[in-house]
C-alpha positions in Angstrom: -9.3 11.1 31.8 -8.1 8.1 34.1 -4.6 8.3 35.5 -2.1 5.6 34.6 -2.5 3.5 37.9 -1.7 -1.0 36.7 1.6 0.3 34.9 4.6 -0.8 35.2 6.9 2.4 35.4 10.8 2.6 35.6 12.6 5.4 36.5 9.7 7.4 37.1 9.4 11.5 36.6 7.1 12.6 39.8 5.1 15.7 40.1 6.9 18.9 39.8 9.0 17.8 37.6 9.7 19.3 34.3 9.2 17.0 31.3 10.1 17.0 27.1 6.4 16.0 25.1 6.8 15.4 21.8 3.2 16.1 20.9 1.3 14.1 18.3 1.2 17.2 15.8 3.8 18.4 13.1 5.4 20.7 15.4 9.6 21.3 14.9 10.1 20.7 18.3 9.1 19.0 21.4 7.7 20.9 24.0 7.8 21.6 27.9 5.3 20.9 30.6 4.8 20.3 34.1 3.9 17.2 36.2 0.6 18.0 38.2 -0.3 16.3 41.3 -1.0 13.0 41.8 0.9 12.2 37.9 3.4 9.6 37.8 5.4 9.1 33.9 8.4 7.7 32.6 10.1 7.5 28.9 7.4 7.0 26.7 4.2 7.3 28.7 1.4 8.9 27.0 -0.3 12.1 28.0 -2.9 15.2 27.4 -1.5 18.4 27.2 -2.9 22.2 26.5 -2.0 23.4 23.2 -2.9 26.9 23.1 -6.8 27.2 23.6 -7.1 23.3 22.4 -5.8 19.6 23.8 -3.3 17.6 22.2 -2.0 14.1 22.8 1.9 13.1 23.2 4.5 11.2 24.6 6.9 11.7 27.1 10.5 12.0 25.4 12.1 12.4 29.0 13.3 15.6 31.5 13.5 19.0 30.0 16.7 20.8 30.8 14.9 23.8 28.2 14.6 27.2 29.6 11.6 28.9 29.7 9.6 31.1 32.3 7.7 30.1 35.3 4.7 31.5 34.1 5.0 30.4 30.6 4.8 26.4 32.0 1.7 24.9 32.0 0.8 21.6 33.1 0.0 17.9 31.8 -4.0 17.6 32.1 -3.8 13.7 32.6 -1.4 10.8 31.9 -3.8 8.0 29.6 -4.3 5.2 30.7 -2.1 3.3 28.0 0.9 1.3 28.2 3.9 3.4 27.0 5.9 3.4 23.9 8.9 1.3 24.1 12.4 2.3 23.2 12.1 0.3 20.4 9.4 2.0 18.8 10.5 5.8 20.1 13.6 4.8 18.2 12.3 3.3 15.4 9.4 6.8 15.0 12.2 9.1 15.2 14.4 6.8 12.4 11.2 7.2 9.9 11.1 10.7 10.6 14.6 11.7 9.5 14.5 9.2 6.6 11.1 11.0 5.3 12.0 13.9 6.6 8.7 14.4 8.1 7.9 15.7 11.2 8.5 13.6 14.4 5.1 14.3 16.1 3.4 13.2 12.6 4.9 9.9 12.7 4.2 9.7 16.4 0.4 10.5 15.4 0.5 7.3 13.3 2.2 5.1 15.9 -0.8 6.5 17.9 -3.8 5.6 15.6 -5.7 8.2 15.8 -7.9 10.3 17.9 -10.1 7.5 18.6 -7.2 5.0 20.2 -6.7 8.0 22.9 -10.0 9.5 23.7 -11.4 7.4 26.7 -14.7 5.9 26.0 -16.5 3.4 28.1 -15.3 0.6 29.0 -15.6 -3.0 27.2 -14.9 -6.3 26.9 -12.7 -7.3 24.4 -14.1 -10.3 22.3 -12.0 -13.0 23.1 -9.7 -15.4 21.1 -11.5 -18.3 19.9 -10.1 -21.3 21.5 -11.2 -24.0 18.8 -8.7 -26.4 17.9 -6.8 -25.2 15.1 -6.8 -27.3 11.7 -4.1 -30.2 11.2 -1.2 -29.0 9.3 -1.1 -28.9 5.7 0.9 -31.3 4.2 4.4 -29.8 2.3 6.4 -30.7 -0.6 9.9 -30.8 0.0 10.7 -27.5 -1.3 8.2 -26.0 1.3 9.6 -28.3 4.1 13.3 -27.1 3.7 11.8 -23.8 3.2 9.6 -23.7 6.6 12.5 -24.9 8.4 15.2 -22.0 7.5 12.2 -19.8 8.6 11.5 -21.3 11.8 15.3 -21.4 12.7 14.9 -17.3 12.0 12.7 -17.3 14.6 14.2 -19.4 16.7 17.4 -17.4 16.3 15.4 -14.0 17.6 18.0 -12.3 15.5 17.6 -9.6 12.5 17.6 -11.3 9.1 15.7 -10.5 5.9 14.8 -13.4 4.1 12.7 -13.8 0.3 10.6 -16.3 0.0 9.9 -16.7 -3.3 7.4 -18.4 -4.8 5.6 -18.6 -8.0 1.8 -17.7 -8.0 -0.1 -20.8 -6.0 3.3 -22.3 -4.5 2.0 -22.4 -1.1 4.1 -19.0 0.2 1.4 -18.5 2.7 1.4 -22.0 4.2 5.7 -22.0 4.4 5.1 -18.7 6.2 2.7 -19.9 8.6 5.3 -22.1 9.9 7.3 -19.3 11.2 3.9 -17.5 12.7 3.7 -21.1 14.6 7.1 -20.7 15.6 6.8 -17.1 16.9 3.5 -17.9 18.8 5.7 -20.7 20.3 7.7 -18.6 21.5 4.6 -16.4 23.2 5.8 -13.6 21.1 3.9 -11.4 18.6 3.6 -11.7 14.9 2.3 -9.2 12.2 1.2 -9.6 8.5 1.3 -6.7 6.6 -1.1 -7.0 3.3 -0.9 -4.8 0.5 -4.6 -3.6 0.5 -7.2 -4.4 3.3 -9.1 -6.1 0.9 -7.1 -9.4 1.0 -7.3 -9.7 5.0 -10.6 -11.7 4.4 -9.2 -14.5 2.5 -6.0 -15.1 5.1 -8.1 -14.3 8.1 -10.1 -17.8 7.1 -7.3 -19.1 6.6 -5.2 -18.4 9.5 -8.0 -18.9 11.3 -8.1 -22.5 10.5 -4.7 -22.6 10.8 -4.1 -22.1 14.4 -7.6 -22.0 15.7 -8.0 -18.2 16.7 -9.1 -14.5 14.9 -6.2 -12.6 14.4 -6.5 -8.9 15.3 -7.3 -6.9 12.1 -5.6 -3.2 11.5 -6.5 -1.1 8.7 -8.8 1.7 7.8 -12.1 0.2 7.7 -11.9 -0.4 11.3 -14.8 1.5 14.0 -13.4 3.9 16.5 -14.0 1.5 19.3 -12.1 -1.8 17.6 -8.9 0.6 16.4 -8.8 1.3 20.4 -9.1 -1.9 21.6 -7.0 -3.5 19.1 -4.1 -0.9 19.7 -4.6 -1.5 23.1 -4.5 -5.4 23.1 -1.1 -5.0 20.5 0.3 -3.0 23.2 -0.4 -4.8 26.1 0.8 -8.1 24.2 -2.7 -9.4 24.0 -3.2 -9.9 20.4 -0.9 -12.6 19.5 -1.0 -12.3 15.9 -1.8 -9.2 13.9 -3.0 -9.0 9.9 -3.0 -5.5 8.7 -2.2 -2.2 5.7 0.7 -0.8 5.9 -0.6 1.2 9.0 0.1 -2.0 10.9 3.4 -1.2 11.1 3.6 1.5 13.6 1.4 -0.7 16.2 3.2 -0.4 19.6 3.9 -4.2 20.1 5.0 -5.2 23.3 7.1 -8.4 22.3 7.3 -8.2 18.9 9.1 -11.4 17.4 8.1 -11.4 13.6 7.4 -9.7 10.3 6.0 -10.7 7.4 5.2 -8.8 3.9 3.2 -10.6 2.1 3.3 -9.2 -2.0 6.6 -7.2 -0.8 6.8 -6.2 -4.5 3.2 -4.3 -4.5 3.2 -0.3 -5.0 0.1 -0.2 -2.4 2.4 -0.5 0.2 3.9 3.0 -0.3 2.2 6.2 1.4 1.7 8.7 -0.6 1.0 11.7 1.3 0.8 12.9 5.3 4.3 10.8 6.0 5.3 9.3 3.0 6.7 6.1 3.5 7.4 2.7 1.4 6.1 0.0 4.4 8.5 -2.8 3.1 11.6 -1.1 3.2 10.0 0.2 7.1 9.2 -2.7 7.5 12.9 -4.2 7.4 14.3 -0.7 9.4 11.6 -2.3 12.0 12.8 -5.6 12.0 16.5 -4.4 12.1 15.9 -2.2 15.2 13.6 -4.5 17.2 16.2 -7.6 15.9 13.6 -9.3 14.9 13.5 -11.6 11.3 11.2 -10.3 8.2 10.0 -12.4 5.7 9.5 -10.9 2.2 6.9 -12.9 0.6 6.2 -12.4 -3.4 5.9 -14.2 -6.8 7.9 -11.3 -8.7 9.8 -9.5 -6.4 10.7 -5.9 -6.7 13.7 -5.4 -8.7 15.2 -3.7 -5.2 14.5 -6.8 -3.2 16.1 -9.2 -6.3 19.8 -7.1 -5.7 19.2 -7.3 -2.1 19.4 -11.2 -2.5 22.5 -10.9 -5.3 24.2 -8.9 -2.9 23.9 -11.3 0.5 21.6 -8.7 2.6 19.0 -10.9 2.2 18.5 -14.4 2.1 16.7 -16.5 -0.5 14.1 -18.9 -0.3 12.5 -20.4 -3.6 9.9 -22.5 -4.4 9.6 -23.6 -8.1 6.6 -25.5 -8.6 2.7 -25.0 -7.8 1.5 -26.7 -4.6 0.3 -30.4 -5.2 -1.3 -30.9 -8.7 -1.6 -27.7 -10.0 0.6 -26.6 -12.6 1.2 -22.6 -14.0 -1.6 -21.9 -16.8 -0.7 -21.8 -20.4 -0.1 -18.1 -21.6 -1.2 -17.1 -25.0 -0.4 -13.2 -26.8 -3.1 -11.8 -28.9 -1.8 -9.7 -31.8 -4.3 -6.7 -31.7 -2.3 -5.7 -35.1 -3.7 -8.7 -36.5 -6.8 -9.6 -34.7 -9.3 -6.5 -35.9 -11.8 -5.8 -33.3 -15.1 -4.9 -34.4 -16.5 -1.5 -33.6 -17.5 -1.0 -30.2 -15.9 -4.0 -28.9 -12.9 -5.1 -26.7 -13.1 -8.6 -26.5 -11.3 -10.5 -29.0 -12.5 -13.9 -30.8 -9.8 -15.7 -29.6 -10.9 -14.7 -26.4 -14.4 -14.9 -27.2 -13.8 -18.4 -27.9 -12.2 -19.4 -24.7 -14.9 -17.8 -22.5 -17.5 -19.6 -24.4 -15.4 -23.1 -24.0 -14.6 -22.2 -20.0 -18.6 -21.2 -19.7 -19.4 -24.5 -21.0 -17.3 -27.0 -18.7 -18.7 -24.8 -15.9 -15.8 -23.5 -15.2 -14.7 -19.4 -14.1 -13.4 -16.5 -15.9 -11.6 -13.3 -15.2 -11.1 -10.5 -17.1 -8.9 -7.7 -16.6 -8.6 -4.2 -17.3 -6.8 -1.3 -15.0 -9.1 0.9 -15.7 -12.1 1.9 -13.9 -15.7 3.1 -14.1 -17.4 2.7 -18.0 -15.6 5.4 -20.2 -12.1 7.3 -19.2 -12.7 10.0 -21.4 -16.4 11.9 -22.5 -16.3 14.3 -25.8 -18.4 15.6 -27.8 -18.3 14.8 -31.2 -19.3 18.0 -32.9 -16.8 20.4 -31.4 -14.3 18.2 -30.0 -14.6 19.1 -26.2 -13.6 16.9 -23.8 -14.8 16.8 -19.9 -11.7 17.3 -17.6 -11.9 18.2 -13.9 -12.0 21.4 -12.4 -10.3 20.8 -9.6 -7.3 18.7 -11.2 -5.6 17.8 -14.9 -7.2 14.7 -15.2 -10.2 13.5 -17.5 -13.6 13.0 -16.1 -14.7 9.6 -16.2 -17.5 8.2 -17.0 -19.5 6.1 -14.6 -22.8 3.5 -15.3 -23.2 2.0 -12.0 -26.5 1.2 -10.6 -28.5 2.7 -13.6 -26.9 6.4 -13.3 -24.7 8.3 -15.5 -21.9 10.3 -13.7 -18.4 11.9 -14.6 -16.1 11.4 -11.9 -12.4 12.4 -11.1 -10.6 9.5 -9.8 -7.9 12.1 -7.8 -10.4 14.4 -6.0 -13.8 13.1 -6.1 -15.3 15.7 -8.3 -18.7 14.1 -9.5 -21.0 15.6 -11.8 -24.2 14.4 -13.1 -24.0 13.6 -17.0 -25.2 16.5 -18.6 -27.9 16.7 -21.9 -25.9 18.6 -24.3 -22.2 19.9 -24.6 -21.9 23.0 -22.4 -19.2 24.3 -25.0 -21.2 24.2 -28.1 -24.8 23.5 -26.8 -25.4 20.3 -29.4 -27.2 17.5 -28.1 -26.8 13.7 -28.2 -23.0 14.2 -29.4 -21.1 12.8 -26.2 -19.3 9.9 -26.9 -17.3 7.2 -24.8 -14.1 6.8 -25.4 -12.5 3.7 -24.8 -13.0 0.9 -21.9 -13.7 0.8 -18.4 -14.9 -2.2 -16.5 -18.5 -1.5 -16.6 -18.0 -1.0 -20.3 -16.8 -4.5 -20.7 -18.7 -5.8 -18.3 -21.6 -4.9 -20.4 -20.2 -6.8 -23.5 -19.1 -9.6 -21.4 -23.2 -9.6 -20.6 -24.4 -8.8 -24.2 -21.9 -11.8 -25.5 -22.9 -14.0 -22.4 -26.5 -13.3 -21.0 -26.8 -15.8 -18.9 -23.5 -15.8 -17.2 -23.4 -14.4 -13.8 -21.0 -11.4 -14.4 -19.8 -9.1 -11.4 -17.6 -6.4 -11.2 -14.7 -6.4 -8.8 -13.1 -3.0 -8.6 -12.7 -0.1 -5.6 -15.4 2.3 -7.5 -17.9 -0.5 -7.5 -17.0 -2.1 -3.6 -16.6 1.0 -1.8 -17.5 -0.7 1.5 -15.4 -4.0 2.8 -18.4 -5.7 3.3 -19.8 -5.6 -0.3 -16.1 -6.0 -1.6 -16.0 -9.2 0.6 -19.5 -10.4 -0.5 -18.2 -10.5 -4.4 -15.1 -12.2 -2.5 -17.2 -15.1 -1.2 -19.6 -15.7 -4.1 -16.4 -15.9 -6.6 -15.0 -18.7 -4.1 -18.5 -20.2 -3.7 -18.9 -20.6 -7.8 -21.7 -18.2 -7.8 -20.0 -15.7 -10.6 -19.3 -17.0 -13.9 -17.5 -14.1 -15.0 -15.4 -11.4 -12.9 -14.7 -8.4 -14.3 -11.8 -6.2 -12.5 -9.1 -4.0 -12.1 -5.7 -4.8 -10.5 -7.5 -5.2 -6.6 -8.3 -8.7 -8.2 -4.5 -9.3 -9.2 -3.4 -9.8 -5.3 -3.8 -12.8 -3.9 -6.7 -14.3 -4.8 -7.6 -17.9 -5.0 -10.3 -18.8 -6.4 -10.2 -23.0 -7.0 -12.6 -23.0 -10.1 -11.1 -20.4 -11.9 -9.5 -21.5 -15.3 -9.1 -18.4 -17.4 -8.0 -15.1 -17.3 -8.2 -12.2 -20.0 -6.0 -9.5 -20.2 -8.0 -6.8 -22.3 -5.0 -4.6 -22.8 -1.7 -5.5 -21.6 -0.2 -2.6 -23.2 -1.6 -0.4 -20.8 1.1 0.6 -18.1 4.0 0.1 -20.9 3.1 4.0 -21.5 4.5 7.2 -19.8 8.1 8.2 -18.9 7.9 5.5 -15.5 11.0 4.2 -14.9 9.0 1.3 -12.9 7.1 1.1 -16.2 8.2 -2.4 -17.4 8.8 -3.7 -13.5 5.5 -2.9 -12.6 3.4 -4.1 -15.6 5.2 -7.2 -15.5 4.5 -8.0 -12.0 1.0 -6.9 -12.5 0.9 -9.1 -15.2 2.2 -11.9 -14.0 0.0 -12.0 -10.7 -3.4 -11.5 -12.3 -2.4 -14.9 -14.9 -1.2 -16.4 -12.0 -4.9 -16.5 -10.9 -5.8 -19.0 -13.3 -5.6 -22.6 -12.7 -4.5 -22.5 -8.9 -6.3 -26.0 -7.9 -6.6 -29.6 -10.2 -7.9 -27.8 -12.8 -5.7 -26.5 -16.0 -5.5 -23.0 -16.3 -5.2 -20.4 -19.6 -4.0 -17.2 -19.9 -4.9 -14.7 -22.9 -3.2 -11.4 -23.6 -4.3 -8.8 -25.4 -1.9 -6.6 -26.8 0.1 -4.2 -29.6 3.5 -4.9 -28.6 3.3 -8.5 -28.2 7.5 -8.2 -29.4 8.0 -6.4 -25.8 10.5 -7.6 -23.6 7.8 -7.8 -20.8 5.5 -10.0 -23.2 7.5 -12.7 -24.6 9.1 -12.9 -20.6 6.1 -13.4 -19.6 4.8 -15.9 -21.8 8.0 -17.9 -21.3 8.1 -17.9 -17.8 11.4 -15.7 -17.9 11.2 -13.8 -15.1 14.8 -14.3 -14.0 16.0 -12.5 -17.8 13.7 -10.1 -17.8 14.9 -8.8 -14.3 18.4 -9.0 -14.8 17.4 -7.0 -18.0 15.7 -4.2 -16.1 18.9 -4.3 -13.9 21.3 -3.9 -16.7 19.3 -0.7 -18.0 19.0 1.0 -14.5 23.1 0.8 -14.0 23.7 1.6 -17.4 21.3 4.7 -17.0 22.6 5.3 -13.5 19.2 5.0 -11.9 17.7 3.4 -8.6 18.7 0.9 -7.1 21.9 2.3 -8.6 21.2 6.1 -7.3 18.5 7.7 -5.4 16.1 9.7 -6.5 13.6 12.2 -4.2 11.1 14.9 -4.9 10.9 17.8 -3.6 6.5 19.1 -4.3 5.8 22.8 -3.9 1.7 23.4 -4.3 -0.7 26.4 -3.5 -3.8 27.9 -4.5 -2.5 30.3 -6.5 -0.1 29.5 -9.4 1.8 32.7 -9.2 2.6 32.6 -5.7 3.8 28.9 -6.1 5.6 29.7 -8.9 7.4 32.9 -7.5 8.6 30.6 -4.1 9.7 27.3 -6.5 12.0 30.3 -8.4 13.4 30.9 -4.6 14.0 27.5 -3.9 15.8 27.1 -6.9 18.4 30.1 -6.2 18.9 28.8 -3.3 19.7 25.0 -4.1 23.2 24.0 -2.5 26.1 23.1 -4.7 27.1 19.4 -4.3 29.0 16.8 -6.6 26.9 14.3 -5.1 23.4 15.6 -6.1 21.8 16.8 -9.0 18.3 18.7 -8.6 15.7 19.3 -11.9 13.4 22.1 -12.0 11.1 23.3 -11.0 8.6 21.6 -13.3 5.0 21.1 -13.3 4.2 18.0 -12.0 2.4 15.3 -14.2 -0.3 16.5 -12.5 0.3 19.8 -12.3 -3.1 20.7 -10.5 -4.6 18.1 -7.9 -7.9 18.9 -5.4 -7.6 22.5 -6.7 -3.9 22.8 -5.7 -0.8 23.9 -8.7 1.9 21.9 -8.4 5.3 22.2 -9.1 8.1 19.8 -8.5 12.4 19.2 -7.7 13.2 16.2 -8.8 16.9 15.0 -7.1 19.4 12.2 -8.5 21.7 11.4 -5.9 25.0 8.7 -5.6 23.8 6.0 -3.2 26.2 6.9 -0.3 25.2 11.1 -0.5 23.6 12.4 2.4 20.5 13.4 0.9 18.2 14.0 3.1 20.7 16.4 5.0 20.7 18.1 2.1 17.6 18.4 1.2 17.1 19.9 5.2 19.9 22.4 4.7 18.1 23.4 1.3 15.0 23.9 2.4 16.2 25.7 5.9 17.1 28.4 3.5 13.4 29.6 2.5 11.1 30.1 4.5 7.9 28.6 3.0 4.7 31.1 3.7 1.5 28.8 5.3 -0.5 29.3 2.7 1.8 26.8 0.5 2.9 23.4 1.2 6.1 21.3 0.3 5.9 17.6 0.5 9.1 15.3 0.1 9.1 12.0 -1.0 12.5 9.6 -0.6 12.7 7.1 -3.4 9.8 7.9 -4.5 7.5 5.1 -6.5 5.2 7.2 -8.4 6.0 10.7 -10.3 2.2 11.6 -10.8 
């Protein structure tokens, strides 16, 4: 390990000298070491450290006035050779870790990247940025124009602000946004897009590309040991200019960061769900805020959060009413499923039938949509009734076609099985039947209604890997499907010029449950996959399947309302005193064995505090009550807006101590209540 030698250091802590490390693990505290010869840190250098018998990584927090014995010090192995962490970003780790309540040291491990960012390897040389001249600048209407200017004078004003920009779907968000990237690279500072699922960085790294004549740097999960350290690396040492990336992005150590931009703010993807959990948007603005730095939230239905954000004057509001030059929104038509009877077997409509005959015809695309993956979601046997659910969590099995093979699969741990011959409860043979639709299964009647359409599935079962995810990408934009088949990945952010239709096989589906999202997020879902239809010259159509087509999320939609339907959904939350009105949290106790779980959630709940300002429920099982071989059992708080609920959710839990063979995992406005 190379000591830091080309870094800049102020105030410097010299050999000898005792230093704080607040080590990259989820330890409560930071701890003490030594400075060995020859070492050389200051705030927020990074270092190796003994942990016991093992290495760890960490950063310097500062001097340690702790006291501990001589003997008991031991001594930093090596200081890396990596520019260190700001006091912007050591503020900005330590304000996610009180908000989530997690650990500092497990945020720090995030802001890191990984084990591979640290561990030295060989040296390289960084590809670098293309120099090509970048593309002439779109042309923009004048609700774009006025737009692109109040975001460049953001930039400009290298001041916190917030700022919607909101757009219906095909308005030209990204192009009004890439004025303020333009801007911020003006100003040789450093700009980051955070994306809702790596899948979409493709499209907009073309795009940007072409835009400004260079590769932006790419952050997400897909990446290979060696790019994650170079890219950190080149973000840190204010090398990489202009950064696309998951919500991961957002913890990248930028050294002059100057812009923020999240694109589909509204999208559920962008919360964390377990290690750190963490909504990136509303990070994303506690980033901009303590960097003071502007953030643009870009979205065609924003989140019902973001919309009071706007009424109350915390954010500002940028709109853009119409679809960029001749493209206008598609026509959106309800199917009556009370009405129109499906034949056995089937889940395409006529109506719909119909329209994917006349679209095949012109030589035109389709879509069609379903939230549901693989070919079957539930297997039973006819005979006895049994149905296949996974050991190792309360979910179904489901069934899977792909490549030829029959497997049941559980979509929450990964369980695969092969499909079996007979029922293993009552022995019969050839009495396991499908039960309802996945993709594959309509795939395969999009096939046997169509043969010689090009049909291809687009869906994360089915494009496990980027590459063949991004393949399917580029043959959709090159016209080389007729018909794509997928689940919500296809709803975000697609364009796709030739594609004029879009089925919804059953709209109905996230209306069910006891989400209070429920008609928020099936609206928006809703509302983004139509909006893929008719994006260029060519008209678009829209056709929804459904058995509530009286829903105030259906006739919304169809009208265009999205306006009523929100202030609807606002109405109800106030009324029922929910968020954004109150704050809820959960409070998830799991183990391997139900009894012990059970006896320690009974602990917890003698011990909950008294306060008039929060309310705690349970325990309860969870949804899902077991999850990779794990019972859960769940808190669920309801809190005024101004309560102090994380303190007292930390002077609740300080109360019992929870034994290591059980684990308790807190989520702050929580998005999901699986």
């Amino acid at each position: 390990m190379e000591n830091t030698t080309n870094l800049h250091i102020d105030t410097p802590f010299v050999r000898g000298e005792l230093i704080s490390v607040l080590l990259a693990q989820p330890l409560p505290r930071p701890l003490t070491y030594r400075l060995g010869a020859g070492q050389e840190v200051a705030e927020g250098s990074l270092v190796q450290t003994p942990l016991g018998k093992k290495k760890a990584f960490g950063m310097v927090l500062g001097p340690s006035h702790e006291k501990i014995e001589e003997s008991k010090i031991k001594e930093v192995i090596a200081v890396l050779d990596l520019p260190p962490l700001n006091k912007e970003m050591r503020d900005f780790i330590q304000w996610v870790s009180g908000y989530t309540l997690a650990p500092e040291g497990h945020v720090l491990a995030m802001a890191l990247g990984g084990q591979s960012v640290l561990t030295p390897r060989k040296a390289r040389t960084r590809k670098k940025e293309s120099t090509a001249s970048a593309s002439e600048k779109p042309v923009l209407n004048p609700a774009q124009d006025n737009a692109a200017k109040e975001l460049r004078n953001a930039v400009k004003a290298a001041d916190f602000s917030v700022t919607l920009l909101d757009g219906v779907t095909g308005s030209g968000k990204t192009e009004v946004y890439c004025d303020a990237i333009e801007e911020c690279l003006k100003e040789n500072r450093q700009a980051l897009v955070l994306l809702p699922e790596i899948a979409l960085t493709s499209q907009l790294t073309g795009r940007l590309e072409r835009r400004f004549g260079f590769t932006p740097a790419l952050w997400h999960s897909a990446l290979t040991p060696a790019t994650r350290r170079d890219t950190w690396k080149a973000v840190a040492t204010g090398e990489a200019r202009l950064v696309i990336g998951a919500r991961s992005a957002l913890f990248l150590p930028f050294a002059s960061p100057g812009l923020i931009v999240a694109d589909e703010e509204h999208d559920t993807s962008y919360k964390q769900e377990d290690g750190v959990i963490y909504h990136a948007r509303d990070m994303a603005v506690v980033r901009g805020k303590i960097g003071k730095i502007p953030v643009i939230l870009s979205s065609a239905t924003p989140s019902l959060e973001t919309t009071l954000n706007v009424k109350a004057g915390r954010y500002r509001h940028l709109h853009l009413p119409g679809r960029h030059g001749d493209a206008r929104m598609p026509d959106i038509h309800l199917i009556d499923l009370r009405r129109e009877k499906l034949p056995s077997g089937s889940w395409i409509s006529p109506p719909l039938q119909k329209a994917l005959r006349q679209t095949l015809e012109k030589g035109e695309q389709a879509l069609l949509f379903l939230n549901r993956r693989g070919y079957a979601p539930l297997t039973l046997c006819r005979r006895c009734g049994h149905r296949f659910a996974c050991p190792q969590c309360s979910a179904w099995l489901v069934e899977h076609r792909e490549g030829g093979k029959r497997r049941l699969r559980c979509h929450h741990c990964g369980t695969t099985l092969a499909y079996p011959e007979r029922c293993p409860e009552c022995g019969a043979e050839a009495t396991l039947a499908a039960c309802g639709p996945g993709v594959e299964r309509l795939a395969a009647e999009a096939k046997n209604l169509f043969p010689a359409a090009r049909i291809a599935i687009l869906a994360s079962d089915t494009q496990e890997h980027l590459a063949t995810m991004r393949q399917t990408i580029a043959a959709m934009e090159k016209g080389e499907i007729d018909i794509l088949v997928g689940t919500q990945i296809v709803a975000k952010g697609y364009h796709f010029p030739r594609l004029t239709l879009v089925g919804v096989i059953d709209g109905d589906l996230g209306l069910s449950g006891g989400d209070l999202r429920a008609a928020e997020k099936t609206f928006q879902l809703l509302a983004q996959v139509a909006g893929r239809s008719g994006r260029a010259d060519l008209k678009g159509q829209v056709f929804i399947q459904t058995v509530q087509p009286q829903h105030a999320v259906m006739t919304h939609l169809a009208a265009y309302d999205r306006d009523r339907l929100s202030e609807t959904l606002i109405n109800e939350r106030k009324k029922y005193a929910m968020p954004p009105f109150a704050r809820l949290a959960t409070v998830t106790l799991s183990g391997t064995r139900l009894s012990q779980a059970q006896d320690m959630a009974q602990k917890l709940a003698q011990a909950i505090p008294r306060s008039p300002d929060v309310e705690v429920l349970g325990p309860a099982p969870a949804p899902l009550a077991l999850l990779r071989g794990r019972h859960r059992l769940r808190f669920l708080l309801k809190a005024r807006r101004d309560a102090k609920l994380q303190e007292f959710i930390r002077g609740w839990i300080a109360k019992v101590k929870i034994p290591h063979t059980l684990r308790l995992a807190t989520d702050i406005d929580p998005q999901h209540f699986s």
